[in-house]
N, CA, C and O of each residue as an XYZ file, in Angstrom:
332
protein
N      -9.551    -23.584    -21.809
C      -8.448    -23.298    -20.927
C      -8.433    -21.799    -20.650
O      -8.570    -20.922    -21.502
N      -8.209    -21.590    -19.085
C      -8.359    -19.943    -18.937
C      -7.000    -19.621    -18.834
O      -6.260    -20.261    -18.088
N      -6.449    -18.310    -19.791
C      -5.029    -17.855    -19.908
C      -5.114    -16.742    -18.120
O      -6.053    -16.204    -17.534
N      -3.627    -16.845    -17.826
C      -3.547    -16.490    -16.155
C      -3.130    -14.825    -17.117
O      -2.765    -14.617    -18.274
N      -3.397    -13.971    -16.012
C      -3.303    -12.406    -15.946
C      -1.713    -12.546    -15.694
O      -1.307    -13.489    -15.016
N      -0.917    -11.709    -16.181
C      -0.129    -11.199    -16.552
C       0.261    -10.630    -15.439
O      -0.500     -9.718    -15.114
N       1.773    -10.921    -14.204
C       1.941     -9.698    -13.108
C       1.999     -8.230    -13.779
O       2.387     -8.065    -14.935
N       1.579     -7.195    -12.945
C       1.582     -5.941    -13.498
C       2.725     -5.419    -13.614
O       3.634     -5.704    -12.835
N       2.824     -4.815    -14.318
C       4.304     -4.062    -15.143
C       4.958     -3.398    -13.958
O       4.519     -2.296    -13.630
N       6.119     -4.016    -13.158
C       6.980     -3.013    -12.233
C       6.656     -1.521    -12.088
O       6.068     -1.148    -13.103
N       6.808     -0.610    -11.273
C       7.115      0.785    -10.749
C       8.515      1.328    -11.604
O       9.544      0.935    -11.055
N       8.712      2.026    -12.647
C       9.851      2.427    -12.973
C      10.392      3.456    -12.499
O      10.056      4.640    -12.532
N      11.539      2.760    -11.907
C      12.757      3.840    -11.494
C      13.862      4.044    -12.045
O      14.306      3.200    -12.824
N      14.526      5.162    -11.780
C      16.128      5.335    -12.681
C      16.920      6.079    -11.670
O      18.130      6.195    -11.865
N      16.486      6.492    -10.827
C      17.705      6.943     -9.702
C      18.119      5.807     -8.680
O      17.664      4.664     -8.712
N      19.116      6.317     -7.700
C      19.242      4.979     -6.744
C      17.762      5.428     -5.830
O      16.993      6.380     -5.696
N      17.963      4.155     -5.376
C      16.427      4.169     -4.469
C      17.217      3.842     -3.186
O      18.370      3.438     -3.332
N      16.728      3.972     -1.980
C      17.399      3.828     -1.064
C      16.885      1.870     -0.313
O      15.922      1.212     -0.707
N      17.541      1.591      0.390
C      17.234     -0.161      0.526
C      16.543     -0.030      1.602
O      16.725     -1.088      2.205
N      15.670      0.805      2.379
C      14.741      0.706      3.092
C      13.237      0.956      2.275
O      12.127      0.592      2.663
N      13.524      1.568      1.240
C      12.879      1.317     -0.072
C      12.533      0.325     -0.380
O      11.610     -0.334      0.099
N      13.136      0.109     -1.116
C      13.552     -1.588     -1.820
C      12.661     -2.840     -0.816
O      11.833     -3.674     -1.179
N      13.296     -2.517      0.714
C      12.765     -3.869      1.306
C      11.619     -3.525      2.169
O      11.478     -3.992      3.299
N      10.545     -2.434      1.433
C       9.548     -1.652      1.696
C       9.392     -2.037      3.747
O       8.792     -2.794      4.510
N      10.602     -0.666      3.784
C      10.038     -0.788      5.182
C      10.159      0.842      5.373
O      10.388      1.382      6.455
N       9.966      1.519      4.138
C       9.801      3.312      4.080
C       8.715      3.176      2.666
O       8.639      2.103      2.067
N       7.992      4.267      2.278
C       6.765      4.376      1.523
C       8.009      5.018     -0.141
O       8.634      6.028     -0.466
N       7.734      3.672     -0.669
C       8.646      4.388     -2.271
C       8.832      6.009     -2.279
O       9.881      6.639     -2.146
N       7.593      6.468     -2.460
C       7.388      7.926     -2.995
C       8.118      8.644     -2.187
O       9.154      9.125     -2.645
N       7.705      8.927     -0.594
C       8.336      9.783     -0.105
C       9.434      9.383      0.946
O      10.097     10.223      1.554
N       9.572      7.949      1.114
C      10.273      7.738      2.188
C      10.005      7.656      3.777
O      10.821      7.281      4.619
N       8.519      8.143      4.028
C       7.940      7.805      5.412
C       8.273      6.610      5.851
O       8.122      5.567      5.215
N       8.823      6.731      7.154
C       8.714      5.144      7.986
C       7.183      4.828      9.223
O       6.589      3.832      9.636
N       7.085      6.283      9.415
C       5.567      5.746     10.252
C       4.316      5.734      9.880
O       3.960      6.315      8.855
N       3.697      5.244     10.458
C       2.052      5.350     10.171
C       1.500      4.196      9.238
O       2.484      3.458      9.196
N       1.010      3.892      8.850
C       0.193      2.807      8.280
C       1.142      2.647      6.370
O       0.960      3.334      5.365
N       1.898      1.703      6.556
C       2.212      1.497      4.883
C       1.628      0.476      3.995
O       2.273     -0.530      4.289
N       1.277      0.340      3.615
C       0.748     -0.599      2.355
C       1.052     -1.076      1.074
O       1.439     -0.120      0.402
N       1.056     -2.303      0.311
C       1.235     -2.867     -0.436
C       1.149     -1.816     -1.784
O       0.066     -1.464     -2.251
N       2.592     -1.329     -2.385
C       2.377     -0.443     -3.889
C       2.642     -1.102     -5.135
O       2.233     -0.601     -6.182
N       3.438     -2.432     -5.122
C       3.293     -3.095     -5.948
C       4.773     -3.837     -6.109
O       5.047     -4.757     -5.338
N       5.786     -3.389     -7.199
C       6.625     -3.990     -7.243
C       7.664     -3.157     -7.825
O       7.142     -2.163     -8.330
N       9.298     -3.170     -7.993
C      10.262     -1.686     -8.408
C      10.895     -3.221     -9.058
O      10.709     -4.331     -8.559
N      11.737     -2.883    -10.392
C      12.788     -3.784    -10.939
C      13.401     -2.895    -11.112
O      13.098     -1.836    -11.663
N      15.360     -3.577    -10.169
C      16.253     -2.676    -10.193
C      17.484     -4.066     -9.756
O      17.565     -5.041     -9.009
N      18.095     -3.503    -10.556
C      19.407     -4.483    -10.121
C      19.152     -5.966    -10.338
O      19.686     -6.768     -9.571
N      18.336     -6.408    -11.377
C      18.120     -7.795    -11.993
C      17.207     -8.189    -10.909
O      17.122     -9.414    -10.997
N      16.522     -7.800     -9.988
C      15.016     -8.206     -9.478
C      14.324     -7.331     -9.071
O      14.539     -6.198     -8.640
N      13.062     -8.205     -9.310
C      11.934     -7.614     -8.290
C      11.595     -7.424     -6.833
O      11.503     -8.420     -6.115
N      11.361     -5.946     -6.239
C      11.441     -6.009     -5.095
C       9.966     -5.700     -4.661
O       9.505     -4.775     -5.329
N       9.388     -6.037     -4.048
C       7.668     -5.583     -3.479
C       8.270     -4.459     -2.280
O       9.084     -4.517     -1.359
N       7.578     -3.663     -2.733
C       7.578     -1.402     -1.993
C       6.479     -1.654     -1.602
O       5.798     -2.587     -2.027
N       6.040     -0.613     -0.468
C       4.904      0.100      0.078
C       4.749      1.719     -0.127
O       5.600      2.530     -0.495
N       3.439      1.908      0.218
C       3.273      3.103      0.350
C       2.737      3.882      1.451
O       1.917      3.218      2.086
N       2.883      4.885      1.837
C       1.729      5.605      2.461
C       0.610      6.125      2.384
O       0.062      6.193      1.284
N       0.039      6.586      3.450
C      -1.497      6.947      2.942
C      -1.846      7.894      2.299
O      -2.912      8.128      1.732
N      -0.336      8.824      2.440
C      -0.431     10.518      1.727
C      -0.545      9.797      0.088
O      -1.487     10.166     -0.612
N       0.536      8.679     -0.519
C       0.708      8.591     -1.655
C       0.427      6.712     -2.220
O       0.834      6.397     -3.338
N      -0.066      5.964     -1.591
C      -1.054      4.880     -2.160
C      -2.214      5.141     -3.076
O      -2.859      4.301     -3.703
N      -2.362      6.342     -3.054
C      -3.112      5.932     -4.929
C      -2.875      6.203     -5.645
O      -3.656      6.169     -6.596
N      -1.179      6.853     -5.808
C      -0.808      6.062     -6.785
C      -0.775      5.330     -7.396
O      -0.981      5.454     -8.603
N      -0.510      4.287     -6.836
C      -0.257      2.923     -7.081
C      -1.288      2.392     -7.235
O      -1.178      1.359     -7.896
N      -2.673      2.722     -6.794
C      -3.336      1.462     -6.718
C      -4.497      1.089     -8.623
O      -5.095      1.776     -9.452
N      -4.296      0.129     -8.473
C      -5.139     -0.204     -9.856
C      -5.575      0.338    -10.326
O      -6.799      0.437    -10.251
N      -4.657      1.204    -11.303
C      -5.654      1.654    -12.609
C      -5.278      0.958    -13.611
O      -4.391      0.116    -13.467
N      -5.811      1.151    -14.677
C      -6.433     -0.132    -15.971
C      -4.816     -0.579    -16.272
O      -4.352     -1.709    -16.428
N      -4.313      0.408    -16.287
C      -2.780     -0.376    -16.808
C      -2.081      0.629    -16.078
O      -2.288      1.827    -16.276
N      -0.918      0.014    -14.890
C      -0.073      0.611    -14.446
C       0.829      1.217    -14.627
O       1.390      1.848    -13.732
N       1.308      1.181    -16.148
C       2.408      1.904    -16.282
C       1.924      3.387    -16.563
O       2.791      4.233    -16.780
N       0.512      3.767    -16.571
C       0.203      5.015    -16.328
C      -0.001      5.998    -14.770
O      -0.612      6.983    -14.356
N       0.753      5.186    -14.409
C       0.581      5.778    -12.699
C       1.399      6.805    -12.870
O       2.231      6.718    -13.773
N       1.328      8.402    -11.770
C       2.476      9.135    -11.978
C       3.385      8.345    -11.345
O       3.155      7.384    -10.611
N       4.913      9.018    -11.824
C       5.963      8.172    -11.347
C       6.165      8.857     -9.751
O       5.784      9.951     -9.334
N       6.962      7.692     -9.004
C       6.566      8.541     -7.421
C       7.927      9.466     -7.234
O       8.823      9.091     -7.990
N       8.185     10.281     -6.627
C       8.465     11.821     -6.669
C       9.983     11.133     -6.245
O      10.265     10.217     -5.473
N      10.767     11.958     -7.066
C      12.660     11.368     -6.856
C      12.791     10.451     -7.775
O      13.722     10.609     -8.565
N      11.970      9.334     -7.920
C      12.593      8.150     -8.506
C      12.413      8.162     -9.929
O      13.326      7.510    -10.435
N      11.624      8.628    -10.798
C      11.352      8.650    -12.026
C      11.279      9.927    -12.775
O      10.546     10.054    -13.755
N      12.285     11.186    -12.166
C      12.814     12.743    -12.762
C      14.120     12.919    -12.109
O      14.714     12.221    -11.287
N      14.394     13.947    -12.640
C      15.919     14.205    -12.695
C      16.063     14.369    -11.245
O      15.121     14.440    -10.456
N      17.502     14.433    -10.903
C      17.603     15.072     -9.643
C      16.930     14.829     -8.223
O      16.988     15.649     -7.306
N      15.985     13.030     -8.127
C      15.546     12.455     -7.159
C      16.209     12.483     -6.200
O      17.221     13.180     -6.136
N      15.811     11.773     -5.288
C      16.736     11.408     -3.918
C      17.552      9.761     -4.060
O      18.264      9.344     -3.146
């Protein structure tokens, strides 16, 4: 029997995030609405999971490294004094 992979560990945040955020239609990190956004993974806030995008300045972040919770955290949401 093959055991299934594990979803990857949420994006941690601790400030408010804004809900164009949330319903990734601005890039987590910086908040861009134009230009090409892409799939960054997933934010748990307020008892669910929400699927974020990113931009092209800041998608690799996010993208697969061996274990995600080593990604830097994206800028505002995971230090003091975010947006």
């Amino acid at each position: 029997m093959t055991e299934s992979a594990a979803p990857p560990a949420p994006i941690k945040v601790r400030d408010s995030v804004s809900i164009a955020r949330l319903h990734g239609m601005a890039c987590i990190d910086c908040g861009a609405v134009h230009g090409r956004l892409s799939p960054a993974g997933d934010v748990e806030l307020y008892g669910r999971r929400w699927p974020v995008v990113a931009c092209r300045a800041h998608i690799s972040r996010y993208m697969s490294p061996p274990d995600r919770t080593t990604a830097p955290p994206a800028r505002g949401l995971d230090q003091e004094g975010g947006s």
